[in-house]
C-alpha positions as CSV (number, residue, x, y, z in Angstrom):
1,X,-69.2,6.1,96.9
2,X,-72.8,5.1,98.3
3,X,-72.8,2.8,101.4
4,X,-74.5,-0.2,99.1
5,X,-71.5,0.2,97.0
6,X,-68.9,0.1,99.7
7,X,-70.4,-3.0,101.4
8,X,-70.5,-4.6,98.1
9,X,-66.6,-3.7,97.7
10,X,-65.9,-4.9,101.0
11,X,-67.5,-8.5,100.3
12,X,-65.4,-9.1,97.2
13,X,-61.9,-8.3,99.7
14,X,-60.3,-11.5,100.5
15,X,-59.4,-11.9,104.6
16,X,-56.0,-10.4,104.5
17,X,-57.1,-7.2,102.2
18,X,-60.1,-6.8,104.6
19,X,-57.8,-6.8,107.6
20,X,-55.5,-4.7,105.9
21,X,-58.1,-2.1,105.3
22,X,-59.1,-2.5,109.3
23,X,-55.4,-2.1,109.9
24,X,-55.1,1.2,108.2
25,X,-58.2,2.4,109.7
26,X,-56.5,2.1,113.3
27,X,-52.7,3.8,111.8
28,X,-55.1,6.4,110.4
29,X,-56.8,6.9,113.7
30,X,-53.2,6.7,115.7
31,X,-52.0,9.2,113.4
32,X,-54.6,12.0,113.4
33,X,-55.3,11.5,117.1
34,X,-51.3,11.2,118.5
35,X,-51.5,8.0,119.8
36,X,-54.4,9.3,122.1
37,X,-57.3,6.5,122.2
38,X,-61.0,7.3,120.6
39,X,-63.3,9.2,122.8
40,X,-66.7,7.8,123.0
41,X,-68.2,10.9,123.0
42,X,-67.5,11.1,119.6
43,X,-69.3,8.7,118.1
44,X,-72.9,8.9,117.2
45,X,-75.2,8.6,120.0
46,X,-78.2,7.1,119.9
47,X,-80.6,6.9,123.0
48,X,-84.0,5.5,124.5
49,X,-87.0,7.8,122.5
50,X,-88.4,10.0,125.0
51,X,-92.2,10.9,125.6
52,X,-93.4,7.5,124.6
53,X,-91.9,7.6,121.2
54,X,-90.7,4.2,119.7
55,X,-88.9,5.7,116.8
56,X,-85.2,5.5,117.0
57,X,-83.5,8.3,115.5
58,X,-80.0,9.1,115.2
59,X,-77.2,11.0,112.7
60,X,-75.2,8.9,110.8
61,X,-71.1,10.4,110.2
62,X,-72.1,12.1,106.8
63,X,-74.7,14.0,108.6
64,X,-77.8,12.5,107.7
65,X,-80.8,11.7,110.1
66,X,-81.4,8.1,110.0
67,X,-85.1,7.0,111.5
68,X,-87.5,3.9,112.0
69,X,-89.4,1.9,114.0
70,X,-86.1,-1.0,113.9
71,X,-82.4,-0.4,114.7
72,X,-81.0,-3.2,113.3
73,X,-76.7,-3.7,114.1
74,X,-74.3,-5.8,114.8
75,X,-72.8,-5.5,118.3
76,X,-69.2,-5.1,118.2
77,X,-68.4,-4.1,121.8
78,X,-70.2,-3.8,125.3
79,X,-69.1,-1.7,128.2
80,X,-70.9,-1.5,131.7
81,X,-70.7,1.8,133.8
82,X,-72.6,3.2,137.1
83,X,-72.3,7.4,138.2
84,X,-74.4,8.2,140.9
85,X,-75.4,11.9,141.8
86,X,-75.9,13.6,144.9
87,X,-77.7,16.4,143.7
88,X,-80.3,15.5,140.8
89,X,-80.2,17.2,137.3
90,X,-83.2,19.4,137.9
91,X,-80.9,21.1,141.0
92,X,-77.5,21.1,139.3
93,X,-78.3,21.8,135.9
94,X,-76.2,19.5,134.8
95,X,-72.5,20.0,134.0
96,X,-70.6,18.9,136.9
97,X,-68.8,15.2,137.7
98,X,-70.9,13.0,139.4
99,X,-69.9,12.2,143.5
100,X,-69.0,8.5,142.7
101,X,-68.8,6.7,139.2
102,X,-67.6,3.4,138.2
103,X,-66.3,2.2,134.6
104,X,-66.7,-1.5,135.1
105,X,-70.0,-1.5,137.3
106,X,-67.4,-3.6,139.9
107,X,-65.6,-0.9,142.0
108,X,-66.8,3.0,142.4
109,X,-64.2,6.0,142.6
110,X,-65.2,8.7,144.7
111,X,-68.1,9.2,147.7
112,X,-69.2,7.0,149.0
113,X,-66.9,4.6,146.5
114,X,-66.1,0.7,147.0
115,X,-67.9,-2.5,146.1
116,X,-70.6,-1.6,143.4
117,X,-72.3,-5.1,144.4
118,X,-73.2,-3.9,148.4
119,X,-73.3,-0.6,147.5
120,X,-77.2,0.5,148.9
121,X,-77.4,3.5,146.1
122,X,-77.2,0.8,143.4
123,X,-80.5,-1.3,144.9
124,X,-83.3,-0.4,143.0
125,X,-85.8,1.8,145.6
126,X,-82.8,3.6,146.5
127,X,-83.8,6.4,143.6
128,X,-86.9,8.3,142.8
129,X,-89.8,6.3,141.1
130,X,-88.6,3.2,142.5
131,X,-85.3,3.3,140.4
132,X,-81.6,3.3,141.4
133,X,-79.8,6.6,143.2
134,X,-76.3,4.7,141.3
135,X,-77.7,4.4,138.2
136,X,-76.3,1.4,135.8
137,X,-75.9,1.8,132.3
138,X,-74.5,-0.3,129.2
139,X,-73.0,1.5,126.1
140,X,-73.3,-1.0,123.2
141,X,-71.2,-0.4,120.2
142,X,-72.8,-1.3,116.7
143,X,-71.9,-1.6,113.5
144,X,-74.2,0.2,111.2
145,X,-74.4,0.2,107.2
146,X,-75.6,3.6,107.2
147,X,-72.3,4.6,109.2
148,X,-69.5,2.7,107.6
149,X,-66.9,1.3,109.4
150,X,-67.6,3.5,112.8
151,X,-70.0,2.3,115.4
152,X,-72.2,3.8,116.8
153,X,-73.6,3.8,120.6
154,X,-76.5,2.6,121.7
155,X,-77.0,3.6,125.6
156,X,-79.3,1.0,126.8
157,X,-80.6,2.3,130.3
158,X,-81.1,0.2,133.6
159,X,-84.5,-1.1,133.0
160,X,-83.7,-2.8,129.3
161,X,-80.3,-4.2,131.3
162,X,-81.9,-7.3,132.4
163,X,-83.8,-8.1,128.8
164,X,-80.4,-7.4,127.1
165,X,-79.2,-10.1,129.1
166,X,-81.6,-12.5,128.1
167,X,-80.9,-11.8,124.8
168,X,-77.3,-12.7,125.7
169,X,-78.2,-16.0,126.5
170,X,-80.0,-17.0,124.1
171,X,-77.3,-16.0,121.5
172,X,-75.3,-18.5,124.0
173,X,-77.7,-20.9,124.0
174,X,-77.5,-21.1,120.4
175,X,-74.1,-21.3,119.4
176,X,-74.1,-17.3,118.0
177,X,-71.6,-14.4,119.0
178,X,-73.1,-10.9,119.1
179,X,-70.5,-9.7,116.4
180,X,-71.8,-13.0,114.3
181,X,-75.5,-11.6,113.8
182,X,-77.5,-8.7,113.1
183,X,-79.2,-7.6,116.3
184,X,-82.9,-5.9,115.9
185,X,-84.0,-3.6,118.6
186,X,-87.5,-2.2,119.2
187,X,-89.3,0.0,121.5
188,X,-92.3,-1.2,123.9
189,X,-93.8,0.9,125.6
190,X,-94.2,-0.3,129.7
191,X,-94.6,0.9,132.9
192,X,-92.8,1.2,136.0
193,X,-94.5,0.2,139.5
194,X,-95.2,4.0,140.0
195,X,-97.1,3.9,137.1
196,X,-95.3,5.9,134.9
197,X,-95.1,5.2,131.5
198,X,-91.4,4.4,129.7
199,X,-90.0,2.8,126.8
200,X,-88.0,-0.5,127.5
201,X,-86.1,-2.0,124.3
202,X,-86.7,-5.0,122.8
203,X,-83.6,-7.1,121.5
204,X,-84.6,-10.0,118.8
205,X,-81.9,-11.8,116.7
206,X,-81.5,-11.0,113.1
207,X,-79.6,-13.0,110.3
208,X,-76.1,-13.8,110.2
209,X,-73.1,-11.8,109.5
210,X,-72.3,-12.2,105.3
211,X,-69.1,-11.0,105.7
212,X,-67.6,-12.6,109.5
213,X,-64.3,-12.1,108.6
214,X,-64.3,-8.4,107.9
215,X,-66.5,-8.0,111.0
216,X,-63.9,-9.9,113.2
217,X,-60.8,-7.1,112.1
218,X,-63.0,-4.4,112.5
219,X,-63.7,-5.4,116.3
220,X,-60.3,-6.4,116.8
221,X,-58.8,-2.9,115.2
222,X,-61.2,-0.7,116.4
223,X,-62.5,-1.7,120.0
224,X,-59.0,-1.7,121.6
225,X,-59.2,1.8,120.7
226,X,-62.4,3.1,123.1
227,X,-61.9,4.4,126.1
228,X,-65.2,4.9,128.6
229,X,-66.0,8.4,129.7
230,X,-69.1,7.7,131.8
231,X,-72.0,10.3,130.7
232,X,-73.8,12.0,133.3
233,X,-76.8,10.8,134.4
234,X,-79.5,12.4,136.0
235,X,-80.5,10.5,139.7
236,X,-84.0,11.3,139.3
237,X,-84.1,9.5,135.9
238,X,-82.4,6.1,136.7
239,X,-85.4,4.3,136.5
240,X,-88.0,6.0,133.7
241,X,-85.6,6.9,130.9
242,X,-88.6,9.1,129.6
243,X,-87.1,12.4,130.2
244,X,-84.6,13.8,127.8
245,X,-82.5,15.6,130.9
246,X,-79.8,13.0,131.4
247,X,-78.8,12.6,128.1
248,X,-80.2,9.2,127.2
């Protein structure tokens, strides 16, 4: 069945077969995976273009490359994270658990650990190019009609944080949830006080969700099920996400 032809079957479900069809999604999942939860790191990935490149690209479950200027989603799920690194990606190669990480940007496990908020390695200066030593990351989860009922991740780095929340509020500020509306994002190109050029992603409000309902027992089924494995980050790109090392 083509993906026009399953969104078009899931707008003619009333609410309790829609929520029935989320439900089995989740048994299904429980089932195949022995109770364990959903592994990020699974899903499709999609990350910041590198080089100066403001075409998003990413594949879809079936396997096939998706590409364009827009990635337009709705945004089912946000999670917040911070890993810092001792030694920096170009040293270590990558590979290897970073000295102190956090899964709720709030408290940090390991050296030198504690309050993420006074922590100095999360300041911005504390990194190379002016960027952060702990760098902060968001993971957002979005539906996509090219991926069916499985969303994919969009890893927003530290310098689109603060326009991301801006876009926040003014979904607030209007009266919208981010799982209520399709969410556009775009690439501009900027540069950091070093002078180095980066991309930064732009976040502008779509139309409204057709089908609310369905959306609202896909989040419910399937978010409870995602579990956040921070990805390692490379400390010498915290602040210009150009390079490819890190993984974003």
């Amino acid at each position: 069945m083509s993906k026009s032809k399953e969104v078009a079957v899931r707008q003619t479900m009333s609410v309790e077969e829609r929520e029935e069809h989320a439900s089995n999604i989740r048994e299904a999942i429980a089932e195949n995976m022995s109770g364990q939860k959903l592994n990020i790191q699974n899903l499709e990935q999609v990350k910041v273009p590198s080089g100066g490149n403001s075409t998003w690209e990413f594949t879809n479950i079936d396997g096939e490359e998706i590409s364009g200027k827009e990635l337009v989603g709705v945004i089912l799920e946000a999670i917040s994270s911070r890993a810092y690194y001792s030694v920096d990606f170009a040293t270590s190669g990558g590979g290897t658990p970073p000295d102190c990480s956090s899964a709720d940007c709030v408290t940090g496990v390991g050296s030198p650990g504690g309050n993420c908020s006074r922590c100095p390695l999360g300041q911005f200066g504390s990194g190379k190019n002016g960027g952060q030593a702990c760098s902060e990351r968001r993971r957002l989860f979005l539906f996509h009609e090219q991926n069916d009922i499985w969303p994919i991740v969009l890893n927003v780095p530290s310098t689109s944080i603060s326009p991301l929340g801006k876009y926040m509020f003014k979904l607030s500020r209007n009266g919208k949830k981010r799982s209520a509306v399709e969410t556009i994002f775009t690439i501009e190109k900027t540069k950091s006080a070093t002078g180095i050029e980066y991309g930064k992603i732009k976040f502008e409000m779509g139309k409204d969700v057709e089908d609310v309902e369905y959306m609202v027992a896909l989040k419910e089924q399937i978010t409870p099920l995602l579990i956040d494995n921070p990805t390692p980050v490379a400390a010498d790109d915290a602040e210009v996400p150009l390079r490819d090392a890190s993984g974003y």
